[in-house]
RODO-2510 file (C-alpha; in nm, 4 decimals, decimal comma):
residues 519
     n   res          X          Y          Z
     1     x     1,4661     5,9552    -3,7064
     2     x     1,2158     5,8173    -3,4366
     3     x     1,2285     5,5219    -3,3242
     4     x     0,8475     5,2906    -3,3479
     5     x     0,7286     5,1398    -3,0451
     6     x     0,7400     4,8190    -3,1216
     7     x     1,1501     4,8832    -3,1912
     8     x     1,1685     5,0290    -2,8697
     9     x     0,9828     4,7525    -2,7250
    10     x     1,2181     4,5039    -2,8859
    11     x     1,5678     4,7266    -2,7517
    12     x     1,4568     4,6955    -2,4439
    13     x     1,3587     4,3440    -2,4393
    14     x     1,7101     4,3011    -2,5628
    15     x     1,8553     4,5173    -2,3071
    16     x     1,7345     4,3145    -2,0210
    17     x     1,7997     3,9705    -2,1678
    18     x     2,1964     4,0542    -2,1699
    19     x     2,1765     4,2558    -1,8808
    20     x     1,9471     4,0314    -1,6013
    21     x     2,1639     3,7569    -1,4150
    22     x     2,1720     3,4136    -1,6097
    23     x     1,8949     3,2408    -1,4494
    24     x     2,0179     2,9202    -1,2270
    25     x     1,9537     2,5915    -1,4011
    26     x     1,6939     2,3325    -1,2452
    27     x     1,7751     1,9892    -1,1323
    28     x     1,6833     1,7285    -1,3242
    29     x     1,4908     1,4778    -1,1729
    30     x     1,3418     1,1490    -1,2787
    31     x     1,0126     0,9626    -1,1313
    32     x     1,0020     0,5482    -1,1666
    33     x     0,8602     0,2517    -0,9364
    34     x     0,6620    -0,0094    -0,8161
    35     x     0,4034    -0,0849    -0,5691
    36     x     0,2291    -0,4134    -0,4586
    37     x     0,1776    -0,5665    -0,1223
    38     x     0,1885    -0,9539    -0,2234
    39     x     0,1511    -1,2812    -0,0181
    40     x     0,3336    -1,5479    -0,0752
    41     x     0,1205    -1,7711     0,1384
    42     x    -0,1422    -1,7172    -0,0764
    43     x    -0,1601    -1,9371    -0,4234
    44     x    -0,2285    -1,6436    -0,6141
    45     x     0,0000    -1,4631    -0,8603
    46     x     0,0052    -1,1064    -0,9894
    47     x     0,1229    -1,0198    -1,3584
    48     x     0,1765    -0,7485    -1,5696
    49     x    -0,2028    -0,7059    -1,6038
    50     x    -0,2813    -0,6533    -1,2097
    51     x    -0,0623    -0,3126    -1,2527
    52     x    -0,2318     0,0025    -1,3408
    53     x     0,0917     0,2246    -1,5279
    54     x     0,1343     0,5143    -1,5807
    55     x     0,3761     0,6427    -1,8148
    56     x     0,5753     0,9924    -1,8956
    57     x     0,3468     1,3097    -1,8155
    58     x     0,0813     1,0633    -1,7480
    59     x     0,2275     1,0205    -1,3758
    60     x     0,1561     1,3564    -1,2877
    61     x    -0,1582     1,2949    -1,2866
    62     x    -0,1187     1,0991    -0,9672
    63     x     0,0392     1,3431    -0,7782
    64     x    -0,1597     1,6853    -0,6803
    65     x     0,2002     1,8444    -0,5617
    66     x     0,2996     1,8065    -0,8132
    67     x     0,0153     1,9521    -1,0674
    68     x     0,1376     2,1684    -1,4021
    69     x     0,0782     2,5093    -1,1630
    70     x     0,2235     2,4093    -0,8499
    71     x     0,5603     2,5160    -0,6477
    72     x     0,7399     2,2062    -0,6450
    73     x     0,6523     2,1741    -1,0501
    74     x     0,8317     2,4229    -1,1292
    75     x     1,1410     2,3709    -0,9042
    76     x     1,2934     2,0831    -1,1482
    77     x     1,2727     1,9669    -1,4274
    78     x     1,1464     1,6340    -1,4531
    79     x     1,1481     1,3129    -1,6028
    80     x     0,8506     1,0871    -1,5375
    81     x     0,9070     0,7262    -1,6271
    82     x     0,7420     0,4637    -1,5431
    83     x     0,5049     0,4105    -1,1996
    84     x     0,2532     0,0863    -1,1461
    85     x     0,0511     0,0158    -0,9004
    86     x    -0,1162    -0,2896    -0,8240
    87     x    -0,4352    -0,4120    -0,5443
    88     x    -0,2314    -0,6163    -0,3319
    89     x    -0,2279    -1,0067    -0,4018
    90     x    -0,0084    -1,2925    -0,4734
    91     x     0,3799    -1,3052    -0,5193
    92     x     0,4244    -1,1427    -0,8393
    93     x     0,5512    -1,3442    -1,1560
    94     x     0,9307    -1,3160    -1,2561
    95     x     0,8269    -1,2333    -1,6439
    96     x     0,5607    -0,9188    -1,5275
    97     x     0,8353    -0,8288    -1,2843
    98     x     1,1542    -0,8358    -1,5425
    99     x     0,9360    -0,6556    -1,8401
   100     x     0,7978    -0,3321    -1,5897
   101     x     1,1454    -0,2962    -1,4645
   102     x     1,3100    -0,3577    -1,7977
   103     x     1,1025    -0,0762    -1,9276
   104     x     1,1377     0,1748    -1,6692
   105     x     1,5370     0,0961    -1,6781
   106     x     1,4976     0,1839    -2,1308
   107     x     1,3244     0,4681    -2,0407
   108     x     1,5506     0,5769    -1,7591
   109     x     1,8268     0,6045    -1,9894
   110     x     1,6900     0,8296    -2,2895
   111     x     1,7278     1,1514    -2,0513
   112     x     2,0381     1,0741    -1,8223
   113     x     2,1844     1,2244    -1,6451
   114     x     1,9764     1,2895    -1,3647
   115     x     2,0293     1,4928    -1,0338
   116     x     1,7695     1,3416    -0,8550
   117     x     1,5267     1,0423    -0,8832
   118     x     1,2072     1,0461    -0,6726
   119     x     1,1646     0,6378    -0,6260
   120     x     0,8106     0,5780    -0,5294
   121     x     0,7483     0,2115    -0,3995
   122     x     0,5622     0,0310    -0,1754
   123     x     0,8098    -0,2083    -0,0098
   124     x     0,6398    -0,5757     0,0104
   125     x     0,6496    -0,6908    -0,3143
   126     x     0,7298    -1,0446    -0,3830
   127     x     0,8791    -1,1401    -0,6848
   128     x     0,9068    -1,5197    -0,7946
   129     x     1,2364    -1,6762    -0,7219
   130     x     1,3880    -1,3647    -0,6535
   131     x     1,4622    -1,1996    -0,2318
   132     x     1,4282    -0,8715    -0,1966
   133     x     1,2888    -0,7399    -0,5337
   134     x     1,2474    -0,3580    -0,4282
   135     x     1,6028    -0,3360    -0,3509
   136     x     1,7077    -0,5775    -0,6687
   137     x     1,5481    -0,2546    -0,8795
   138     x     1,7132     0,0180    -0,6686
   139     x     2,0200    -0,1334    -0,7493
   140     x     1,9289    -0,1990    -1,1391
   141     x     1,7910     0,1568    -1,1375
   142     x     2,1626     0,2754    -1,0116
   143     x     2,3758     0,0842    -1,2505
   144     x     2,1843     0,3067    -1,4926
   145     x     2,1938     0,6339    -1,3175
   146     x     2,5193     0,6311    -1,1455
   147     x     2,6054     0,6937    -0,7518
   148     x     2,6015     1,0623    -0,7587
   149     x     2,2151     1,1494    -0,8307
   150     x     2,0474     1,1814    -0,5588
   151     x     1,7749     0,8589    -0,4778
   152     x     1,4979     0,9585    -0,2137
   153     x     1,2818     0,6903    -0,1520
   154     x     0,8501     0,6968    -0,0937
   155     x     0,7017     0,3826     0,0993
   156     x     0,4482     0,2185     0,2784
   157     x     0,4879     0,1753     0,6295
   158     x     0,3931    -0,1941     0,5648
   159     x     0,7097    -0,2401     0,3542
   160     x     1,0171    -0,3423     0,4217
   161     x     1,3825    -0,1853     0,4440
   162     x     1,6349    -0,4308     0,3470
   163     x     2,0154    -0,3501     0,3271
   164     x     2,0441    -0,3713    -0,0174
   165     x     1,7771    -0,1215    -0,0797
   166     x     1,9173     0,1008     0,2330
   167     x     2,2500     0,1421     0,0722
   168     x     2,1129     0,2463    -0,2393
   169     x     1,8716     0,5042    -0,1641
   170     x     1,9802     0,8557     0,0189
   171     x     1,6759     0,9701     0,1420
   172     x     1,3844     0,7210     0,2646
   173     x     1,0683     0,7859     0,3963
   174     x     0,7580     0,6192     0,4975
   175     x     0,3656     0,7067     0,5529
   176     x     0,3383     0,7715     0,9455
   177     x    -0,0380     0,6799     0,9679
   178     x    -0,2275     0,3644     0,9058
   179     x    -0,5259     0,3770     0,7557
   180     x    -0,2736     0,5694     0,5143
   181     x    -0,4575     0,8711     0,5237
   182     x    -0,1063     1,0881     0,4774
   183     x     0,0182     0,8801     0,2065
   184     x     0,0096     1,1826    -0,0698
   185     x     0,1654     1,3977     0,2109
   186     x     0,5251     1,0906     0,2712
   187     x     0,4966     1,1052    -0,0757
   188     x     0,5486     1,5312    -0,1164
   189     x     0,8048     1,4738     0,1531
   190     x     1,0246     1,2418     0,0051
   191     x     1,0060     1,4743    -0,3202
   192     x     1,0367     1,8191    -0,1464
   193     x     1,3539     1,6516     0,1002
   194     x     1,5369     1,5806    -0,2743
   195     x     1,4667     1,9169    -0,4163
   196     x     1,5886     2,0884    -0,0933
   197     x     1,9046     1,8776    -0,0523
   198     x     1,9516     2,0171    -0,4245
   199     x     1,8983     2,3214    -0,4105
   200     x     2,0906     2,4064    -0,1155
   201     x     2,3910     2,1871    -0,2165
   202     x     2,4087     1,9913     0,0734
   203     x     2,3081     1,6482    -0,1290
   204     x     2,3518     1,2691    -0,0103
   205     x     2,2920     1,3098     0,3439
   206     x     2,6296     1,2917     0,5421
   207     x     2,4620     0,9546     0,7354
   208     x     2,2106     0,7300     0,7109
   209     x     2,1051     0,5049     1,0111
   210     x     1,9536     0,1829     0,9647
   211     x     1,8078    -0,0604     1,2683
   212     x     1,6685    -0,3801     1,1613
   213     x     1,3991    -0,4639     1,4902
   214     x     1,2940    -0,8407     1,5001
   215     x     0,9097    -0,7465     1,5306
   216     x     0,6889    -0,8738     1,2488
   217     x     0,3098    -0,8102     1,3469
   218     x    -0,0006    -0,7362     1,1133
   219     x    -0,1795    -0,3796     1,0757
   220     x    -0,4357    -0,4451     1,2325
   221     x    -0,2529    -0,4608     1,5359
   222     x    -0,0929    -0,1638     1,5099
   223     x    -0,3338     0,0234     1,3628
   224     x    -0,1853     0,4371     1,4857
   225     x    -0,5897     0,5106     1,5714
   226     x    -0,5000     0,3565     1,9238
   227     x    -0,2058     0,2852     2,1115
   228     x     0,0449     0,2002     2,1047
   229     x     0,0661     0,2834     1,7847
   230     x    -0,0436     0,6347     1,7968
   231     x     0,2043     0,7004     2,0557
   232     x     0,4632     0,5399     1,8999
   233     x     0,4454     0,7078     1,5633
   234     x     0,4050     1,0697     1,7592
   235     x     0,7480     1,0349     1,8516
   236     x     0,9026     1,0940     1,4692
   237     x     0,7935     1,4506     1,4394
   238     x     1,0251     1,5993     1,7140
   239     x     1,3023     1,3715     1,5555
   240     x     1,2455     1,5449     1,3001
   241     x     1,2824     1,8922     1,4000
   242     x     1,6429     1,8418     1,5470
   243     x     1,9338     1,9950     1,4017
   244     x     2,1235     1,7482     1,2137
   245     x     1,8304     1,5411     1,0986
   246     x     1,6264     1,5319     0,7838
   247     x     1,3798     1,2669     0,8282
   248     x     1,2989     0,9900     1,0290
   249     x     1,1056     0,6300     1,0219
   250     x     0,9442     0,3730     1,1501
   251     x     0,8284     0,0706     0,9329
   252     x     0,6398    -0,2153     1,0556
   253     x     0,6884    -0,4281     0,7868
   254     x     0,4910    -0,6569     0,5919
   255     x     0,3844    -1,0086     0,8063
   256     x     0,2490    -1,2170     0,5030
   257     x     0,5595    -1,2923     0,3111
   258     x     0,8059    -1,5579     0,4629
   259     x     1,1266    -1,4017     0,3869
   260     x     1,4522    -1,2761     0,5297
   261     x     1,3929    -0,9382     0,5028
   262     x     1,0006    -0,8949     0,6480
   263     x     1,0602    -0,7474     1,0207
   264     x     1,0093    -0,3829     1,1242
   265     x     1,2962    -0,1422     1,0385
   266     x     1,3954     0,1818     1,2241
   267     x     1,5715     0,4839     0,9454
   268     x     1,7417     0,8115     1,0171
   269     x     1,9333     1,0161     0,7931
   270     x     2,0742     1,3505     0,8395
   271     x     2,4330     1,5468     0,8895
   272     x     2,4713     1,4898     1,2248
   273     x     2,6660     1,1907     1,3400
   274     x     2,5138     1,2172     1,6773
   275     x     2,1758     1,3188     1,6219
   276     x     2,1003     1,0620     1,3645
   277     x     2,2305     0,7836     1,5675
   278     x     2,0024     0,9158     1,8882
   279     x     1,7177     0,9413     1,6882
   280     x     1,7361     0,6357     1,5227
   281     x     1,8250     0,4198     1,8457
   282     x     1,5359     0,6106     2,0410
   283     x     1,3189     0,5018     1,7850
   284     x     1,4120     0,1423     1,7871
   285     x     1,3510     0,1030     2,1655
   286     x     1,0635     0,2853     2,1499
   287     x     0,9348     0,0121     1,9174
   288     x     1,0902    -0,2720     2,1170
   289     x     0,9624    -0,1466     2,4584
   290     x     0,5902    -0,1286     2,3659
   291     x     0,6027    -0,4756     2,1683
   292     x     0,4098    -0,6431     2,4216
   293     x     0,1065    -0,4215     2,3997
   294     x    -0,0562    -0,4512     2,0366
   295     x    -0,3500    -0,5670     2,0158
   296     x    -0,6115    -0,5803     1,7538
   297     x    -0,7855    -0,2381     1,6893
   298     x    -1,1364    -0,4164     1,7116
   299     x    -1,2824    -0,7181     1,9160
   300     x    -1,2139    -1,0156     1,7537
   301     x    -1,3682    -1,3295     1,7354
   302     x    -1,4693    -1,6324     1,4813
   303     x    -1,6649    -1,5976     1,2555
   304     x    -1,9219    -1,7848     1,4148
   305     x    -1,9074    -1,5908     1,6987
   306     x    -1,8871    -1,2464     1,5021
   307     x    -2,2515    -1,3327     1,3043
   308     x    -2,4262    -1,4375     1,6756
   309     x    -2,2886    -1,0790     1,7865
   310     x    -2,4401    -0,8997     1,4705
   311     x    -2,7362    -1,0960     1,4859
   312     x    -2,7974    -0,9846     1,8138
   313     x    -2,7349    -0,6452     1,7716
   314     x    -2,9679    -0,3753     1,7092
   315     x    -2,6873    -0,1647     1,5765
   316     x    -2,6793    -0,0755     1,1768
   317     x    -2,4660    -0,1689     0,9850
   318     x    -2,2886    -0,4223     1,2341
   319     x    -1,9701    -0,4540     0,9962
   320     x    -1,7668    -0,8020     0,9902
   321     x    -1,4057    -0,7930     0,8498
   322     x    -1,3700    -1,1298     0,6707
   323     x    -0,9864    -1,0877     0,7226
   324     x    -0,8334    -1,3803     0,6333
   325     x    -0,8584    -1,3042     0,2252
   326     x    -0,8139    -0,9148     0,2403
   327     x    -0,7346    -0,8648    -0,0956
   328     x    -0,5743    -0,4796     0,0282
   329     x    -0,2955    -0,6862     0,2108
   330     x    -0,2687    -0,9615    -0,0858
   331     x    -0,5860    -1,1756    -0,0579
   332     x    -0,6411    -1,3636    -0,3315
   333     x    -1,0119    -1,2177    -0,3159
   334     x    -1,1456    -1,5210    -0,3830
   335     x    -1,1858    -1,7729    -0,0764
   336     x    -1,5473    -1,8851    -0,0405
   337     x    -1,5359    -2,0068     0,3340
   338     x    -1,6430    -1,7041     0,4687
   339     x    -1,9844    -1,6569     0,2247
   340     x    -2,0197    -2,0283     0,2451
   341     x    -2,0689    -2,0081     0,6000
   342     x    -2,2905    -1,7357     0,5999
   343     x    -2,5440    -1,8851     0,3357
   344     x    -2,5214    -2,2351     0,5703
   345     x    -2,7125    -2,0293     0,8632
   346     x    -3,0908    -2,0672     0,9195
   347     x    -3,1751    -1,7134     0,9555
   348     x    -3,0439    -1,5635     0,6374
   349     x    -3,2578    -1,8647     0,4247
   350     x    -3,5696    -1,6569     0,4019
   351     x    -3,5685    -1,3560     0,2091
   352     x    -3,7680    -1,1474     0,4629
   353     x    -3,4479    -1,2557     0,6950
   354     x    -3,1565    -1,0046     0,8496
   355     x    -3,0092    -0,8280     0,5312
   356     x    -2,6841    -0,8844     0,4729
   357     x    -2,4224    -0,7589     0,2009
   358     x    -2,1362    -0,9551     0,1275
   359     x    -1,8708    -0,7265    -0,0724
   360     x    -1,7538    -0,9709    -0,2869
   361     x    -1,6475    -1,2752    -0,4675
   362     x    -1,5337    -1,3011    -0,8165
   363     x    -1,7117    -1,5475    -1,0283
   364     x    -1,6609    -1,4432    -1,3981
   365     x    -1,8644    -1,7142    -1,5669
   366     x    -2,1911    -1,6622    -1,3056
   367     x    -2,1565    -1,2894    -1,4072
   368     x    -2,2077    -1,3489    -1,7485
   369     x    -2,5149    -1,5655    -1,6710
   370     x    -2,6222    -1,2551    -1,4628
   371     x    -2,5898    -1,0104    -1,7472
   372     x    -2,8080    -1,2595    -1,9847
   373     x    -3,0669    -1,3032    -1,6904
   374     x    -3,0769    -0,9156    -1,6519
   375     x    -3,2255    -0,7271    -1,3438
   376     x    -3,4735    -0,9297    -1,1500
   377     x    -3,4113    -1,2475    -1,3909
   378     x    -3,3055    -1,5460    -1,2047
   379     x    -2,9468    -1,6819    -1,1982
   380     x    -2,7905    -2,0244    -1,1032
   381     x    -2,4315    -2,0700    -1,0994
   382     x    -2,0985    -2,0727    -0,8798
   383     x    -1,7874    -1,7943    -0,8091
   384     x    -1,4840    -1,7936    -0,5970
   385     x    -1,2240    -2,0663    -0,5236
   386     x    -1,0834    -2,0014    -0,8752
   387     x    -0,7448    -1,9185    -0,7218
   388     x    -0,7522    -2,0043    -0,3380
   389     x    -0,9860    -2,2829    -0,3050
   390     x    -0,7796    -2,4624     0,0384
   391     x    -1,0697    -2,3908     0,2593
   392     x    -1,3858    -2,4299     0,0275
   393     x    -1,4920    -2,4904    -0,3262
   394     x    -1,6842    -2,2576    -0,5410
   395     x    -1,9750    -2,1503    -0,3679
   396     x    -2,3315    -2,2268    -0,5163
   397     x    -2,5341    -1,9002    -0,5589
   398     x    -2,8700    -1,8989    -0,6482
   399     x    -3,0803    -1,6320    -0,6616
   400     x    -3,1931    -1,2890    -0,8171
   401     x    -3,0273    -1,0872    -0,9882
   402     x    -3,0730    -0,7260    -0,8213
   403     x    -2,8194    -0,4719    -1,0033
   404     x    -2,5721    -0,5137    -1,2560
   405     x    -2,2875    -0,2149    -1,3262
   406     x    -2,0581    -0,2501    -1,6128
   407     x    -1,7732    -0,0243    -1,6559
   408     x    -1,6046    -0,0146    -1,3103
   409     x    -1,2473     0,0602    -1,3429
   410     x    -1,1411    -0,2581    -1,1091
   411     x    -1,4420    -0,5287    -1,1558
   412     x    -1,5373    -0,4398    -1,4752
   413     x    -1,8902    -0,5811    -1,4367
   414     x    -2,0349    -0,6125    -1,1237
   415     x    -2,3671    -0,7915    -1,0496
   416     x    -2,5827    -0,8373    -0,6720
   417     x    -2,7320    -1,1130    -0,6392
   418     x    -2,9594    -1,1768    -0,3658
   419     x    -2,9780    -1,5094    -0,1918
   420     x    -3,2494    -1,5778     0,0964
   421     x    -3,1505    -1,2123     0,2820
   422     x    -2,8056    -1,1828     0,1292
   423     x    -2,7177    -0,9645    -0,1140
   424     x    -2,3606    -1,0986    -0,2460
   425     x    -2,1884    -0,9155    -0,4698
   426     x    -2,0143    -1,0700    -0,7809
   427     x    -1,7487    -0,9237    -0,9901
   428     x    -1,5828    -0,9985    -1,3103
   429     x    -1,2518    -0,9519    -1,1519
   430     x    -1,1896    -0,8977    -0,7896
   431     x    -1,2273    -0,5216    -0,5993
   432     x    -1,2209    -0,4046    -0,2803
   433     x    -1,5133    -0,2348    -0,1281
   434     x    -1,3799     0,0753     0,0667
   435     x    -1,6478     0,3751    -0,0229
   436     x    -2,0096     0,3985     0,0086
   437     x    -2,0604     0,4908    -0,3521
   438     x    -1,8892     0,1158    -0,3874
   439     x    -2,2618     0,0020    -0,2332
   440     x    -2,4720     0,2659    -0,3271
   441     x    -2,4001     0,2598    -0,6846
   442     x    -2,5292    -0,0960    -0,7130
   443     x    -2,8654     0,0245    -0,5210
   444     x    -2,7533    -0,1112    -0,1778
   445     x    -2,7703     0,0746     0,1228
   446     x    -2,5064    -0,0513     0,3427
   447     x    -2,6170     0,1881     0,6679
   448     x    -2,9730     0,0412     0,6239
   449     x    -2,8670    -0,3071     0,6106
   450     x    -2,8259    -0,5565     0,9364
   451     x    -2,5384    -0,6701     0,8161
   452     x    -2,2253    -0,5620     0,5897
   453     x    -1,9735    -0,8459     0,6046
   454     x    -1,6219    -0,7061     0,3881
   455     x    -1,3045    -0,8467     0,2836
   456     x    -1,0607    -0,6102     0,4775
   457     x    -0,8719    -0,5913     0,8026
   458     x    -0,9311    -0,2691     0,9801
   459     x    -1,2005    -0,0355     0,8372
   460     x    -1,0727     0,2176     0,5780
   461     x    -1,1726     0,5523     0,6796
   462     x    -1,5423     0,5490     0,4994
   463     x    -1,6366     0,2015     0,6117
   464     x    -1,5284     0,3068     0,9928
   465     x    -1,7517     0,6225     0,9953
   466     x    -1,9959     0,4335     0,8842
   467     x    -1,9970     0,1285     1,1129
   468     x    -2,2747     0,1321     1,4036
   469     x    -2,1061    -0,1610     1,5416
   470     x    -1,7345    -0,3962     1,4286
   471     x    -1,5907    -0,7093     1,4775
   472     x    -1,2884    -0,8520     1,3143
   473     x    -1,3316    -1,2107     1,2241
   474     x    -1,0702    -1,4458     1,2524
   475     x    -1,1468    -1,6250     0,9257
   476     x    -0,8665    -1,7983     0,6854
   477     x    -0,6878    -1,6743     0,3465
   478     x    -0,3855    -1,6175     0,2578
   479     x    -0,3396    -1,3011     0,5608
   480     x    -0,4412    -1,5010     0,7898
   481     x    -0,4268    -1,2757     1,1146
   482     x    -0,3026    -1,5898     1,3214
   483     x     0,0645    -1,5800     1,2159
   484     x     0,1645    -1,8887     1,3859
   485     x    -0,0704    -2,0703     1,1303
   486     x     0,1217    -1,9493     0,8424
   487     x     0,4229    -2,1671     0,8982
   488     x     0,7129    -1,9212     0,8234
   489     x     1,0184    -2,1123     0,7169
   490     x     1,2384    -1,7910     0,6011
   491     x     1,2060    -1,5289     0,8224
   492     x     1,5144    -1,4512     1,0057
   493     x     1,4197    -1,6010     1,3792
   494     x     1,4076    -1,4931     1,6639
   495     x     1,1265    -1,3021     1,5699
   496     x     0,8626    -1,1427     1,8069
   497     x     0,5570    -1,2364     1,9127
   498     x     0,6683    -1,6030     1,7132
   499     x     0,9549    -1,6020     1,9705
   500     x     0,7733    -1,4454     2,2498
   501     x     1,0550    -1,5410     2,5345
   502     x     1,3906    -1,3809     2,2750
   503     x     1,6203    -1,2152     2,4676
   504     x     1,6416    -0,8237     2,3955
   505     x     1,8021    -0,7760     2,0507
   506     x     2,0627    -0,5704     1,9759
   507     x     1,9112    -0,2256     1,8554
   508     x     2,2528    -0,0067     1,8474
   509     x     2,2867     0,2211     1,5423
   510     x     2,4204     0,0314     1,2136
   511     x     2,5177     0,3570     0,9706
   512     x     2,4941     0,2568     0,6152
   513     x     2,7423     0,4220     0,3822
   514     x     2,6487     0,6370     0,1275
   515     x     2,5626     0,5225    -0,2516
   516     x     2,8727     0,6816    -0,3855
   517     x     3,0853     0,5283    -0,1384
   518     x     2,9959     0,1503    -0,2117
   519     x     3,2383    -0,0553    -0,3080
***
């Protein structure tokens, strides 16, 4: 009796399913968290609203590691929960802050139990009426989880490390470049550290140093395009590389929120007693011995002085940071002073003046008048100082209407209207202006123009490249670059440069036990 082929076909399919080796199972690992830089010495607050979430398998979709086809895809199986991300801004209310966590905690526990849990934050969010909100979560997150999966930790270098949230994580990590340029690259650390701690066995790292250092300064003074910053943050690579050592980190911390745990934070974690402790205390001093040397990664001047430098110039586009209301280090977006100033001078009143783009101002209600105007219609009607209105009321614009863009995933609508020789852009809701296609898409060319005055500190990678010429003005908001104007009342003290004449602080290694060893 023979046998068909598709029977033989089926034996032997048989035959090697009992036969092969049982294949090894994969960890299971969840994804959840939060990231917002917020100010609280701005008046602004953030809801639910300001967060763009993403949900289940939609969360892949911000990660290119870890793609449906890629390695460290198919190394685990995974979880996604919940991860929101907001444009920095104001401390963040208590209700959006309970009902994002309160979801990712339900959806946390529909798949326990988990091996791992890749916790992707950014470290200075400000919650109200509440210290220390990234490390409240970790520790929610862990009363659902339990102590023995495995918590490795993504960040900004701009956050901050408190205890709480050093106890509670086993692996930590933070971007080592500012502009964040390798912040896809912590992040694919942090995840690939977890999965190789798993899959060799080895798990919660046998030590984990942590070295609070009383520094609190802004990025743009320690910017790692220049040193000391660049040197400093070369060091961590050959920490790295010892035996003994997993990973190693240096935050700076965020300078804009007055409370007890914004300072700069030294963490090493690893097997080896010794080596950890080295690394981490070399790393400290490091930090502490070069303190005196930031300085701001551009000249800096008012902004009086800043608009008689580009005026002068025959450099294009002279760029102005209006720094003071970033809205990328939690601005409210919305202070007037700085456009108020600039429509006050004589030699932007004409229209055959310097050109000049201001990148932006919200002003909702003149936007609508815009749209009914339409391009090259005229439009009368104020925007800004809806939120942070301590240094100027609504400015006045009046003017044509140039370009109007609906649709833009931040502004919504977007209109330019120009003004004597200033072209200000107006947005539904506020945006930062970081790419060329940002200008170009609303018919402005910003490396034609005299002028391109943005709310930023220092220059994201497309606005530097394209700068002829850059100063940083010292203009006010709620990151205001002149700390001692902020009036800290929380911050632990004595804090450098506030305290500039502190005696040396103690920097020895302070080894935080493991999460399954708390009491």
């Amino acid at each position: 009796m023979r046998t068909s082929i598709f029977g033989l076909l089926a034996i032997l399919l048989a035959f090697s399913c009992t036969s092969s080796e049982p294949k090894e199972k994969l960890p299971r690992i969840a994804i959840a968290g939060l990231a917002i830089e917020s100010s609280t010495f701005s008046p602004a607050q953030s809801d639910a609203a300001a967060f763009r979430t993403r949900v289940e398998e939609e969360i892949f979709s911000y990660y290119p590691f870890l793609d449906s086809g890629s390695v460290d895809r198919a190394r685990a199986e995974w979880f996604p929960t919940l991860r929101g991300h907001a444009i920095p801004g104001g401390i963040v209310t208590r209700e959006a802050y309970d009902s994002l966590v309160g979801v990712t905690l339900e959806m946390l526990k529909k798949n326990l139990p988990y091996d791992g849990l890749f916790f992707d934050i950014h470290g200075a969010m400000s919650v109200v009426g509440l210290d220390d909100p990234e490390g409240d979560f970790i520790a929610k997150v862990r009363d659902v989880v339990g102590t023995e999966t495995l918590i490795s930790t993504s960040m900004d270098l701009h956050g901050n490390v408190s205890e709480r949230l050093a106890k509670h994580t086993d692996l930590i990590t933070c971007y080592r470049m500012a502009p964040h340029e390798d912040a896809l690259e912590s992040k694919q650390r942090a995840v690939e550290n977890m999965l190789d701690r798993l899959e060799n066995g080895k798990g919660k790292p046998a030590f984990k140093a942590w070295i609070p250092v009383p520094i609190l300064l802004p990025g743009e003074k320690t910017s790692t395009r220049i040193d000391p910053g660049k040197s400093l943050y070369a060091k961590i690579p050959s920490q790295t590389e010892k035996e003994g050592v997993i990973d190693a980190a240096i935050w700076i911390g965020y300078a804009w929120a007055d409370e007890p745990r914004n300072h700069a934070v030294v963490m090493v974690t690893g097997d080896d007693e010794k080596a950890v402790s080295e690394s981490a205390e070399y790393l400290a001093n490091s930090f502490w011995d070069v303190r005196n040397e930031f300085e701001f990664v551009a000249p800096v001047a008012t902004l009086d002085e800043s608009l008689k430098m580009a005026l002068a110039s025959d450099k294009k586009p002279f760029m102005i940071s209006d720094m003071g209301d970033n809205p990328t280090a939690g601005g409210a977006g919305d202070v007037t002073w700085t456009i108020t100033e600039i429509l006050k001078r004589p030699a932007f009143k004409s229209e055959n003046g310097p050109s000049l783009i201001y990148a932006s101002i919200p002003g909702p209600e003149l936007v609508e008048k815009a749209l009914a105007a339409g391009v090259g219609g005229q439009v009368e009607g104020t925007a800004g100082a809806a939120v942070d209105d301590r240094f100027a009321p609504p400015v006045l614009l009046k003017g044509t209407v140039e370009a109007i863009k609906e649709g833009d995933g931040a502004a919504e609508v977007e209109v330019v209207i120009k003004v004597g020789s200033v072209h200000v852009i107006v947005t539904k809701k506020r945006k930062p202006y970081h790419n060329e296609s940002d200008f170009t898409d609303l018919g402005l060319k910003p490396r034609e123009a005299d002028i391109v005055v943005v709310k930023i500190g220092y220059l994201v990678p497309e606005l530097y490249d394209m700068r002829a010429d850059w100063v940083m003005a010292l203009t006010p908001g709620g990151v205001d670059q002149d700390l001692e104007r902020l009036g800290y009342k929380r911050i632990n003290r004595p804090m450098f440069p506030l305290d500039k004449d502190m005696e040396t602080p103690d920097l020895n290694t302070q080894f935080i036990p493991a999460s399954d060893k708390l009491n």
